[in-house]
C-alpha positions as CSV (number, residue, x, y, z in Angstrom):
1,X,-33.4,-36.1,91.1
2,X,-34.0,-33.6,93.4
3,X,-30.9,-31.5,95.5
4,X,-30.7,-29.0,98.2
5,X,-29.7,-25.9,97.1
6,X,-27.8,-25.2,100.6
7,X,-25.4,-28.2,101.0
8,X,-26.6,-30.7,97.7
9,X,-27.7,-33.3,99.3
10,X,-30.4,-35.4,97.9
11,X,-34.1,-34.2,98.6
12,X,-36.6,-36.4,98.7
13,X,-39.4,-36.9,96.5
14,X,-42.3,-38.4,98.3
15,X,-42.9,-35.1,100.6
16,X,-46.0,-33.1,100.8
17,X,-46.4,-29.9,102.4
18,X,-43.4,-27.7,104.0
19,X,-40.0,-29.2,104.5
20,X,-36.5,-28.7,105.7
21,X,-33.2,-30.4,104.5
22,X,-32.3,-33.1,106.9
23,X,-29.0,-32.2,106.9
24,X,-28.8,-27.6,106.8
25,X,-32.3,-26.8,107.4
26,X,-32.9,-25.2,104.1
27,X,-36.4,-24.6,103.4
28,X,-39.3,-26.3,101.1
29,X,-42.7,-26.6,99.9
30,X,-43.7,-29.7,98.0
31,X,-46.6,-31.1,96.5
32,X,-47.1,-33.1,93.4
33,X,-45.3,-32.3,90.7
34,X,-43.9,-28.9,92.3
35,X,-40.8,-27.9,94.5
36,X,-40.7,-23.8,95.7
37,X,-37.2,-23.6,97.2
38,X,-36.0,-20.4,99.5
39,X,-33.9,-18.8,96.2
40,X,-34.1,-15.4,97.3
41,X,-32.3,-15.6,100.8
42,X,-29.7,-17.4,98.9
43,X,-29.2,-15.0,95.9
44,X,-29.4,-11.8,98.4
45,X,-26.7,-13.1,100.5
46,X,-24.1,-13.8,97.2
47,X,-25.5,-10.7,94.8
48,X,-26.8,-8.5,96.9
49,X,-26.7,-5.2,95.0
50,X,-27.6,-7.2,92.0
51,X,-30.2,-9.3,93.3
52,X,-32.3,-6.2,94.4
53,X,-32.2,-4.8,90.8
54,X,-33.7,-8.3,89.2
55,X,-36.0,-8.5,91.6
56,X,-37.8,-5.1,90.6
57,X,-37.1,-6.2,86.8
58,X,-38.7,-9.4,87.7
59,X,-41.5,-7.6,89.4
60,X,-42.3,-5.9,86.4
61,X,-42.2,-9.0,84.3
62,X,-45.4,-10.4,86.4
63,X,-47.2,-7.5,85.9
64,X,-46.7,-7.7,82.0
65,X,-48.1,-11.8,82.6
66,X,-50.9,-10.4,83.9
67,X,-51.9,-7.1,81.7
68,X,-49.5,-7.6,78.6
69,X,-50.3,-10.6,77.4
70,X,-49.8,-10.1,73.6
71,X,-46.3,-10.6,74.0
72,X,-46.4,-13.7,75.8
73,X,-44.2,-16.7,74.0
74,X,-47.0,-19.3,75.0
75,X,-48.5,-18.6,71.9
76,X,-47.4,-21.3,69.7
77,X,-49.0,-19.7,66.1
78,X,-46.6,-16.3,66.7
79,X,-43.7,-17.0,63.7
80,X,-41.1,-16.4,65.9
81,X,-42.0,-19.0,68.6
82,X,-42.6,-21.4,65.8
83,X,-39.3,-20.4,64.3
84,X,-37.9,-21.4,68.1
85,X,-39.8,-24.2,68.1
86,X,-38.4,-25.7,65.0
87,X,-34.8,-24.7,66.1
88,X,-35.2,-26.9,69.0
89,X,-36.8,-29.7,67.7
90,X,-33.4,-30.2,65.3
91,X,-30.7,-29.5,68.4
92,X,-31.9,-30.6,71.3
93,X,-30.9,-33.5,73.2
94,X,-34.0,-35.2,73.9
95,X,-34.6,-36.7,77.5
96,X,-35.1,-35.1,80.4
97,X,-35.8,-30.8,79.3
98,X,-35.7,-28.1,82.1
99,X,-37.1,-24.9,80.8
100,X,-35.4,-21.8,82.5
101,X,-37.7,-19.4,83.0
102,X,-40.8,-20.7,81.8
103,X,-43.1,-18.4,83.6
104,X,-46.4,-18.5,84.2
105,X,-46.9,-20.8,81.4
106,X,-48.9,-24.4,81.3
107,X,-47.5,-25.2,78.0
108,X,-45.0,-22.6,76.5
109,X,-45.5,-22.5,72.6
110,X,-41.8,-23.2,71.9
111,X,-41.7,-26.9,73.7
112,X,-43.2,-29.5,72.1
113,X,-45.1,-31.7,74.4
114,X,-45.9,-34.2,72.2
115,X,-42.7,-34.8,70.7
116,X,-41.8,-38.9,71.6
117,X,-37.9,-37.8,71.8
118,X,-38.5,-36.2,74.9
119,X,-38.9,-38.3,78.4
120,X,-39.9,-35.5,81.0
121,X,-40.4,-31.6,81.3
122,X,-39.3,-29.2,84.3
123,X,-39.6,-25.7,84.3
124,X,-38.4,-23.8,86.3
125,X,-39.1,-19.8,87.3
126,X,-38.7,-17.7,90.1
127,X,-42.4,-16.3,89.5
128,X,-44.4,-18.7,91.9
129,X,-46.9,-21.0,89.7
130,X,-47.6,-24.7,89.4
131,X,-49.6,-24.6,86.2
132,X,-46.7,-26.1,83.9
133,X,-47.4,-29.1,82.5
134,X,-44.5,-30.9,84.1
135,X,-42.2,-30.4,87.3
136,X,-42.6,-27.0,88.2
137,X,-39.1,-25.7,90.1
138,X,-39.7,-22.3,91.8
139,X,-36.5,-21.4,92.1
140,X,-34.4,-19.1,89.9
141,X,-31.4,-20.3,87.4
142,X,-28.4,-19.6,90.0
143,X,-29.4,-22.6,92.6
144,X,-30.8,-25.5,90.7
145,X,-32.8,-28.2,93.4
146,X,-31.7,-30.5,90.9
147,X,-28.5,-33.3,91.0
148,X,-26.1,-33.2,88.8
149,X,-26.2,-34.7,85.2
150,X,-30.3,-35.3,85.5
151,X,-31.1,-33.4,82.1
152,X,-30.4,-33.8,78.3
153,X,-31.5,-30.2,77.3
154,X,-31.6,-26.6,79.0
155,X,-33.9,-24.3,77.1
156,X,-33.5,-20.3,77.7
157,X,-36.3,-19.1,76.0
158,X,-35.6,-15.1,76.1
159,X,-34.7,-15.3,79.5
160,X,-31.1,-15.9,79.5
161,X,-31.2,-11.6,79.8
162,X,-33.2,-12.0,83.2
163,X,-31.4,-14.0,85.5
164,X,-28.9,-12.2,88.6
165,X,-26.0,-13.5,87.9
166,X,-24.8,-14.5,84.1
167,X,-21.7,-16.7,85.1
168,X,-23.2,-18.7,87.7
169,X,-26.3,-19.2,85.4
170,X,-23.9,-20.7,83.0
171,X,-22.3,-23.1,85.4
172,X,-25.4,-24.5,86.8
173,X,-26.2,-25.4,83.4
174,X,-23.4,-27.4,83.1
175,X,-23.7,-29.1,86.0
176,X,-27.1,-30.0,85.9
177,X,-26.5,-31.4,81.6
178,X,-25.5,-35.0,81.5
179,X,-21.8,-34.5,79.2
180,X,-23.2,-33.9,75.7
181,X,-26.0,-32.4,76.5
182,X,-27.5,-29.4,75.0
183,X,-28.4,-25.3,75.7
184,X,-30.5,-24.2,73.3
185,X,-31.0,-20.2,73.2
186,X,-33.4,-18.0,72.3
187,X,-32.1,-13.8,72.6
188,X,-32.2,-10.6,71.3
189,X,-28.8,-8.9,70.0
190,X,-29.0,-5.5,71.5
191,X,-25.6,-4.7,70.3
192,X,-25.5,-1.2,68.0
193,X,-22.0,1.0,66.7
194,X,-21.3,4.2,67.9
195,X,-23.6,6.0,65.1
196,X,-26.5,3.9,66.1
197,X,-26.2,4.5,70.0
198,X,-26.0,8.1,69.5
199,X,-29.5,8.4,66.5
200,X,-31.2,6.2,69.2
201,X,-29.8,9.0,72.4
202,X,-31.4,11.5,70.1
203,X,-34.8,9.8,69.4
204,X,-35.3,9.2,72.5
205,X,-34.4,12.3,73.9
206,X,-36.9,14.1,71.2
207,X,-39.3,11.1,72.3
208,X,-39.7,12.7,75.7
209,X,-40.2,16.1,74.9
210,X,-42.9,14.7,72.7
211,X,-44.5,13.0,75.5
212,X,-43.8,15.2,78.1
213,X,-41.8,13.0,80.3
214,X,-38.7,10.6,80.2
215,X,-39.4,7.5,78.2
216,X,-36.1,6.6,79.5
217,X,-37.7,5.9,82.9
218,X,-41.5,5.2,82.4
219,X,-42.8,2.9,79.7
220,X,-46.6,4.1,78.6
221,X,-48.7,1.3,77.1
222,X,-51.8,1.4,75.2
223,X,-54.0,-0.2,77.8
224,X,-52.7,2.3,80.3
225,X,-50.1,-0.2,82.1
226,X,-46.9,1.8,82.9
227,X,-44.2,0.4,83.9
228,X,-40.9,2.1,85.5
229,X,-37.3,1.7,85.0
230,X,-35.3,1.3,88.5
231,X,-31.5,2.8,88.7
232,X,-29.1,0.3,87.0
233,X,-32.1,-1.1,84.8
234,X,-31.5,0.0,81.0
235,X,-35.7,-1.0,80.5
236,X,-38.4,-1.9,82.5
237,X,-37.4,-5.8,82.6
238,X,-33.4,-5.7,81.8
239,X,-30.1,-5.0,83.7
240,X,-28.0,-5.2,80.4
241,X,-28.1,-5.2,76.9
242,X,-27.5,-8.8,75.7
243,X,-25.5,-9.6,72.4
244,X,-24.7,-12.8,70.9
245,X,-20.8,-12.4,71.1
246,X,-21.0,-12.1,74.9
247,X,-23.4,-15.2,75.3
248,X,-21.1,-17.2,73.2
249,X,-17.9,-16.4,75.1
250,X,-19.8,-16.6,78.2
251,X,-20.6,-20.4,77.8
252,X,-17.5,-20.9,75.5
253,X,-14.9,-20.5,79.2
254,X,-17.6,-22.4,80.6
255,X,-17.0,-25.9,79.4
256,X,-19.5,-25.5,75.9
257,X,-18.7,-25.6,72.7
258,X,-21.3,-23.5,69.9
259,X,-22.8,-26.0,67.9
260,X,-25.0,-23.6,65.5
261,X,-26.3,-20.3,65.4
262,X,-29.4,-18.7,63.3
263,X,-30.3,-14.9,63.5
264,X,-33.2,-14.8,61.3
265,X,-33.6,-10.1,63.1
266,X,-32.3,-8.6,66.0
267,X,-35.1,-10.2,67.8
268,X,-34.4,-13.5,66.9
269,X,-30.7,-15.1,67.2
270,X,-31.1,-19.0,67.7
271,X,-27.4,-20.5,69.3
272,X,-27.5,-24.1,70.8
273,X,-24.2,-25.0,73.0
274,X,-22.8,-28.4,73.4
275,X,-21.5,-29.4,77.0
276,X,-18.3,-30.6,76.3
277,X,-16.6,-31.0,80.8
């Protein structure tokens, strides 16, 4: 099941301890149930620019793991993760899941481990952890260490707006689905009209002189964890501002076809894709 993310050949699965392709020397560390692959090299050489900017956004997302926790999605009684939950349950594929960005998480509230349909669980996150419940992949959604056509079901759990590079995030999906298998979405629509971009300019400009400095740049929270924006950032943990139009076209040119879509607030927009070649 397992592929080099350097020349995709076949990795194998009996290994504990630090390895090396046989074949390009890329680099690994296995032990039971748990691959870390050398992502970063890989996504600094092809995106450099960009992979410096989601690796500060990224940084930031640990330390809201670790000292934000009331916003964590592992929380299965939260309405909206049991909203996702339910979405899933009706248009997933079954079989083999791999969770994209499944963080720190043992057992994310919006998978269903007990569900029958389902045969085994990977997640996979750049953020170094092995507690998931499952194969944990450290590795990041760009360069899978998976074959192709070895799962049923992609799941991007509000993390489809965190990843380096949007288009080759897309593809890797599709070759990692078996043909008719499913991506099941979880976003935010960030879009707004011209009349709503410019009331939200002018909150938060009067929002600064409030507080006395740019809430632009540093986000203030109530147990004293700040966290800072980086140039090209538009928040402490995003490079862009997601919409649901953009995700659709995105995996629309690349080989999906939209299957159903649920926006229950601007927080909450369900879409499940169909790989269709």
């Amino acid at each position: 099941m397992l592929q080099c993310i350097g020349c995709s050949s076949a990795l194998p699965v009996d290994v504990k301890g630090d390895a090396e392709c046989s074949k390009c020397g890329e680099k690994y560390s296995f032990s039971e149930n748990y691959v870390r692959s050398n992502f970063d090299k890989k996504l600094f050489d092809n995106y450099r620019k960009d992979y410096l900017l989601n690796k500060v956004l990224n940084n930031n997302g640990y330390i809201s793991y670790q000292f934000l926790q009331e916003g964590s999605i592992s929380l299965p009684d939260r309405d909206d993760v049991a909203g996702f939950r339910a979405f899933l349950g009706s248009n997933s594929a079954g079989g083999v899941i791999l969770d994209v960005g499944c963080g720190v998480m043992a057992r994310p509230g919006y998978l269903d481990f007990d569900n029958v349909k389902y045969t085994k669980f990977i997640g996979l996150d750049p953020i170094d952890d092995d507690s998931f419940v499952g194969l944990r992949l450290v590795a990041c959604s760009e360069y899978i260490p998976l074959v192709s056509s070895a799962v049923d079901t992609v799941v991007f759990a509000t993390s489809m707006d965190h990843v380096c590079n949007l288009k080759k995030t897309v593809a890797e999906s599709n070759r990692v689905l078996k043909k008719g298998g499913r991506v099941v979405v979880w976003m935010s629509d960030r879009s707004m009209s011209f009349t709503q971009w410019c009331k939200d300019w002018l909150r938060r400009r009067l929002n600064s002189w409030k507080k006395g400095y740019s809430v632009d740049k540093y986000y203030v929270y109530p147990n004293w964890t700040v966290l800072g924006v980086p140039p090209g950032g538009v928040d402490p943990f995003h490079s862009f501002f997601e919409t649901p139009e953009k995700i659709i076209k995105l995996f629309s040119k690349g080989g999906f076809k939209l299957v159903q879509s649920e926006s229950k607030s601007k927080m909450e927009v369900f879409l499940s894709f169909e790989k269709m070649q």
